[in-house]
Structures are given as structure tokens and as C-alpha cells.
C-alpha positions in Angstrom: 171.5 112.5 35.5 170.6 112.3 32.0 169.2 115.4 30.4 165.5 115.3 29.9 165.3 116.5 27.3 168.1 114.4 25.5 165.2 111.8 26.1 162.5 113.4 24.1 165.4 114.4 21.4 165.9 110.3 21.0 162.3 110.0 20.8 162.0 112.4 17.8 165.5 111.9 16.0 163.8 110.0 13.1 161.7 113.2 12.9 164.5 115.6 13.0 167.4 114.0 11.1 164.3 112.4 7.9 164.0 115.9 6.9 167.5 116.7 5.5 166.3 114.9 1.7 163.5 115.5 -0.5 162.6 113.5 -3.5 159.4 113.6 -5.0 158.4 109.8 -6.4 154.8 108.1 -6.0 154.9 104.5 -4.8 151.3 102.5 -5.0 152.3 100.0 -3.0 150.9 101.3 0.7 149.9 98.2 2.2 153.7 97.4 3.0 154.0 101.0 4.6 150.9 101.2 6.9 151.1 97.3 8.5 153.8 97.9 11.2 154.9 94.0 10.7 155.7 94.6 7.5 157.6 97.8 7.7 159.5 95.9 10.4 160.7 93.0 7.3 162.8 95.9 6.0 165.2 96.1 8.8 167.9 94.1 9.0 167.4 91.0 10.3 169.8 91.3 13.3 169.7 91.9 17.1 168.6 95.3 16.9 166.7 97.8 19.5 163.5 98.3 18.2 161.4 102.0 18.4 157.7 103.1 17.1 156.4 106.1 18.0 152.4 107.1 16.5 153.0 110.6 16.4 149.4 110.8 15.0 147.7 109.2 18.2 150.1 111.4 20.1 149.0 114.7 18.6 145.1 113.2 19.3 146.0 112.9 22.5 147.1 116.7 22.8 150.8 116.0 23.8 152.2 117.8 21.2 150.4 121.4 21.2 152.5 124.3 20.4 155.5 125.2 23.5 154.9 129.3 24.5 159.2 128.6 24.9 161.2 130.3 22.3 162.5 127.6 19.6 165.8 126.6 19.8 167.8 128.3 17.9 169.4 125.1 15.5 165.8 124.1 15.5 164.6 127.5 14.7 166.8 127.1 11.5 165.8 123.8 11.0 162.3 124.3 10.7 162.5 127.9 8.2 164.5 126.4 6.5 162.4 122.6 5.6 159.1 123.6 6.9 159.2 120.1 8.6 158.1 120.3 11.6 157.6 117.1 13.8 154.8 118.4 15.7 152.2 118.3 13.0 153.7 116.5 10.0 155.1 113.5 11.2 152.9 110.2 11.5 154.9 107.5 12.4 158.2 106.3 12.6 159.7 102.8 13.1 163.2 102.4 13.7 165.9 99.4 14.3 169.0 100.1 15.7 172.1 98.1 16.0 175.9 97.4 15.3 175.4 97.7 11.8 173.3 101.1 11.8 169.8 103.0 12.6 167.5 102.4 10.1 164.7 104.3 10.3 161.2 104.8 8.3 158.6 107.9 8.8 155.9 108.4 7.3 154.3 112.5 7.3 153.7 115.3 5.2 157.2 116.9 3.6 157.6 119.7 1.7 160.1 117.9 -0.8 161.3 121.4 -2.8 162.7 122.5 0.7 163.9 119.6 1.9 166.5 119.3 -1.2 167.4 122.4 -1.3 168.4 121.8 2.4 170.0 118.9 1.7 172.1 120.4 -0.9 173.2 123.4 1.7 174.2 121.0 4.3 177.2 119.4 1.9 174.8 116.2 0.5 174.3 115.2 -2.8 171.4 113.1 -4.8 171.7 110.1 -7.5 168.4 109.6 -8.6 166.6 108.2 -5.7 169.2 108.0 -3.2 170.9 110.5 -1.4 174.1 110.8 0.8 175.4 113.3 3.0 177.9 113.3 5.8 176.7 112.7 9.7 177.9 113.9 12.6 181.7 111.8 12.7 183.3 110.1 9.6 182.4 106.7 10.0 177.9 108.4 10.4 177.3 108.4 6.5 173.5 109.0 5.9 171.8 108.0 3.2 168.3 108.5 2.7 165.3 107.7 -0.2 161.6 107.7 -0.8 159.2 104.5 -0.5 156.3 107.1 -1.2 155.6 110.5 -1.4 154.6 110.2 2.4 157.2 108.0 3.5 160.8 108.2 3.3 163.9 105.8 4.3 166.8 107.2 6.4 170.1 105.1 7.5 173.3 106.2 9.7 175.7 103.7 8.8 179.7 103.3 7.7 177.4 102.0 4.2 176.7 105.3 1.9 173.9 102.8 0.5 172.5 101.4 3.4 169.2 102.8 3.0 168.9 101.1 -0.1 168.5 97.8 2.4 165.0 99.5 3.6 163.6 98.8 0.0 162.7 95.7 -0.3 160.7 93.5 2.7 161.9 90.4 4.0 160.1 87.3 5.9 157.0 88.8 7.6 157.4 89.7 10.9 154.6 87.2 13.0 155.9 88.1 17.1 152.9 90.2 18.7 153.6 93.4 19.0 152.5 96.5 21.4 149.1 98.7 20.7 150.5 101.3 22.6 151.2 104.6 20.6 155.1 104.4 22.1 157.4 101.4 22.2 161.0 100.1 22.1 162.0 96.6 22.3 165.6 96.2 23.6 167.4 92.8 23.1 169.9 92.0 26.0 172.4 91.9 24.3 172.1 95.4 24.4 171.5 96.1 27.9 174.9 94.3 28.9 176.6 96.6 26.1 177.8 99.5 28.7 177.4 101.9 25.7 173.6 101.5 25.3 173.3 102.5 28.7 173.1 106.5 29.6 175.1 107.2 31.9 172.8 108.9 34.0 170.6 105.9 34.3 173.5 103.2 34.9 172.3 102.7 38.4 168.4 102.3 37.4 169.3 100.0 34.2 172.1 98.2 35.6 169.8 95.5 37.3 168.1 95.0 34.0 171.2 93.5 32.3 170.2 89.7 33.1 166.8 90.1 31.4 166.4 88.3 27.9 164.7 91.1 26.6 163.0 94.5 27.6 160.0 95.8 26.1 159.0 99.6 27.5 155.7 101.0 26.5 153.8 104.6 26.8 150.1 104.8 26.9 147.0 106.9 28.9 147.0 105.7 32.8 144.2 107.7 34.7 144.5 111.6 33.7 147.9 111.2 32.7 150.8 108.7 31.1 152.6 105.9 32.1 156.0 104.4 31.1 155.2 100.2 31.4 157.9 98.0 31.4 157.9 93.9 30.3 161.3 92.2 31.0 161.4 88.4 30.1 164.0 86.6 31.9 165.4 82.6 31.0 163.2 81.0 34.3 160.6 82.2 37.1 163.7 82.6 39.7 165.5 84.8 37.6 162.4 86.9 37.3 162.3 86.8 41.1 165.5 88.6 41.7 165.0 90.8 38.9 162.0 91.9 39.9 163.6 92.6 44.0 166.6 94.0 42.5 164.6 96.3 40.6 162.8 97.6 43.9 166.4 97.8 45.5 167.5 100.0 43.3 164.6 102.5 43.4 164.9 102.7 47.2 168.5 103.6 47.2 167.4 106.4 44.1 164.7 107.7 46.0 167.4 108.2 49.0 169.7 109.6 46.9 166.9 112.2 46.0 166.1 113.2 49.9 169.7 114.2 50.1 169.8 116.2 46.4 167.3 119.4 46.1 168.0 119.7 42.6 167.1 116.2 42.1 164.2 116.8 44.0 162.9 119.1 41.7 163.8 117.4 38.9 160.6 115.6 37.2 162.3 112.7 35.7 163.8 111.9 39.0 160.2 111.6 40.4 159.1 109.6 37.7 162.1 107.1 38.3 161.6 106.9 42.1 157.3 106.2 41.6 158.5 102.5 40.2 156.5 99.8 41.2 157.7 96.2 40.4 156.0 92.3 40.5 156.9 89.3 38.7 154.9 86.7 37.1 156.3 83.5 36.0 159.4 84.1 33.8 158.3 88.0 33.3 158.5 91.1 35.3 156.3 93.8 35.0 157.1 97.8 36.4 155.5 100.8 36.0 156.1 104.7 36.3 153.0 107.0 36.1 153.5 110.4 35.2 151.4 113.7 34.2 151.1 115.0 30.7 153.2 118.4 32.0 156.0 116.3 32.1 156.0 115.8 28.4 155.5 119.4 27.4 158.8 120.1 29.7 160.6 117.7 27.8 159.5 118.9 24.6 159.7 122.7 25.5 161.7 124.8 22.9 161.8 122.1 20.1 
């Protein structure tokens, strides 16, 4: 089973990974940077998994207090060394991820001195408003700039430049969008791409490779959260099977979990086995409630 807290760490990976540049430039155009369409006519126009998260309306929410666990310790250096840390200066972040790279854009409160000078320790280097450093394999190159002082541009691509693509906007993006605080749209494309599916929820995601597209959202249900789910399929009958496939494959989970203790204690596992599942027309809709404990587990130590 995929680790839980791998999930929270893909959740707040724009967070993290923004914070390894600082450069201090003020940008008057903010009407571009607050409307999420039209931070969205920055990305790429491609086929891309799309992620927002409102840190802010998560904070207000009181799903980010401070964890009584002990920091991590590559977090621990992380945050002495920026003073970044997601909890309380991040705001938003928007991000688009395909083939071609993760673009991302955040916007928070940095401490731009520190955030250089980290930069510069971890091998990157600056030319004037772009800067480049080396990711995690040869082919990750990130580049990163500023948009504002509170917003900054980050890209993981084979392209040293490619954050230079989040500069300028392109045609305004008009498709309604979700209110919820936390959202990702998934194309499926990408659901029939084995890669984009963890490997430890193959069995849960496998039914949802005949869906158009997937659209997961996380909002208040009752005293605590729930994960909602939108898949739009090409007609009404595929929806149908979808929709009983769906239901299928939490029943076999939920055996699987009578016959495992350690899945049994496992609080992701009982989120994924409290699916509930109907269709409507070309469109099915699930659901997993889950308590507010769940996200301080996930989010313990970092």
C-alpha cells in the first residue's frame, strides 16, 4: 500500500521544492495571480493533471496546527535553513503536470535572503531573474523565477528555461472550475498511463482507466472531510459499469482488509474501503469521508 504520507508529501511538493530560490522583484500586475483561471493560461496548453490546493482556507480550517512529532530531519534542515515553512507561509499553489514537466505557481510569504543563499548551497545558480539548479536525476532540471514578491514560478523539466513559459498568460481559461479548497483534475490519458498510477492503489484506480476524465475534490462533510470524486465517461452505459466496477473493487479491498491486521489499522485503508458510488447520466459520483485526525497523521513530522 502506498505510504501515507507519500500522499500528503505530493500534496505539498510545490510548497517544499518553491523554496530552494529567492529573488526579490515587485510585479503590479496581481489580478493575473489571484484569479485561478488566469493563473491556469500560464501552463502549457497540453493534456496535463491539474492540482490547487488553498493552503490559506486549509490553515482556517485548523488542518495545519503545529505536529507535537519531532521534524524530520531533511525537513528540519530545510526549514533552518529557508525559514519557509508550508504550514503558515504558503497560500496557494496551482500546478499542471505532464509529459513535458510540473509547472507549478505559489503564492506565500518567503524570506528571499535565505532562500538564495540556499539555493546557492544546494549547487544552483541565478541569471537575473531565472534560476537553475539540478533535480533529483539528470534529465529533472529546475528552474525557478519571481512573478511577484509573493509569488514565484517553479518548473521540473529536461528545459533549464522552462519556467520562463509560466510568464506570460495565454487564452483565458473559461471550463468551471471546483470551489473546494483541494482539487486535481486528471485527464485519462493519464489514468491509462501505468506510471501515473501508485502502485499501491493499482487495484482501487484500475477501474477508473475508461473514464474521460477524473476530477477529485476535498472539502468539510459533517465534523470532518471528505475526498469527492467526479468521473465523466463518453455515454450513460459506460458510466453504468464504471460506477459497479467501482463498488466491485471496494468489496474485494474491504476483504482483503478482514484478512490483513496491519491494513486494518491502517487509516487510509479505511478511508478507501468507506467508498460509496452512483452514477448519473454520463457521470459518476463517489465519496470517502474521513476525520480531520487523519490529516494530522499524514502531515505528522513535516
Amino acid at each position: 500500500m502506498l505510504s501515507r504520507r507519500h500522499i500528503t508529501l505530493g500534496i505539498v511538493f510545490a510548497a517544499v521544492v518553491l523554496a530552494v530560490v529567492a529573488v526579490g522583484l515587485k510585479w503590479n500586475e496581481s489580478r493575473g495571480l489571484s484569479d485561478i483561471h488566469k493563473v491556469l493560461s500560464r501552463f502549457p496548453v497540453e493534456d496535463a493533471i491539474v492540482l490547487n490546493v488553498d493552503f490559506t482556507a486549509v490553515r482556517d480550517a485548523g488542518l495545519l496546527t503545529a505536529s507535537p512529532v519531532p521534524l524530520e530531519p531533511e525537513y528540519r534542515q530545510f526549514l533552518d535553513s529557508t525559514g519557509f515553512d508550508y504550514r503558515k507561509d504558503l497560500d496557494t499553489v496551482t500546478a499542471s503536470l505532464s509529459k513535458s514537466g510540473n509547472f507549478f505557481i505559489a503564492r506565500g510569504r518567503f524570506d528571499w535572503k535565505k532562500l538564495r543563499d540556499y539555493a546557492a548551497k544546494q549547487g544552483g545558480s541565478c541569471y537575473q531573474d531565472l534560476c537553475r539548479m539540478q533535480g533529483s536525476t539528470p534529465e529533472r532540471r529546475i528552474s525557478f523565477l519571481p512573478l511577484r514578491d509573493d509569488t514565484m514560478a517553479l518548473a521540473v523539466s529536461t528545459d533549464d528555461l522552462a519556467a520562463n513559459r509560466l510568464t506570460k498568460t495565454g487564452a483565458t481559461v473559461t471550463a468551471e472550475l471546483p470551489s473546494a479548497p483541494v482539487w486535481i483534475s486528471v485527464p485519462g490519458s493519464a489514468m491509462r498511463e501505468s506510471a501515473a498510477i501508485p502502485p499501491g492503489l493499482a487495484l482501487m484506480l484500475s477501474a477508473l482507466k475508461s473514464a474521460d476524465r477524473l476530477v477529485i475534490t476535498v472539502s468539510p462533510f459533517g465534523n470532518g472531510l471528505a475526498a469527492k470524486m467526479e468521473a465523466t465517461c463518453r455515454s450513460a452505459d459506460d458510466a453504468r459499469v464504471l460506477a459497479s466496477q467501482l463498488r466491485t473493487v471496494t468489496s474485494k479491498l474491504k476483504d482483503a482488509t478482514q484478512q490483513n491486521k496491519q491494513a486494518q489499522a491502517d487509516e487510509l485503508v479505511q478511508v478507501l474501503t468507506g467508498g460509496t458510488f452512483d452514477d448519473s447520466g454520463s457521470h459518476v459520483n463517489g465519496q470517502w469521508p474521513f476525520s480531520k485526525a487523519l490529516i494530522a497523521s499524514l502531515t505528522s513530522g513535516i
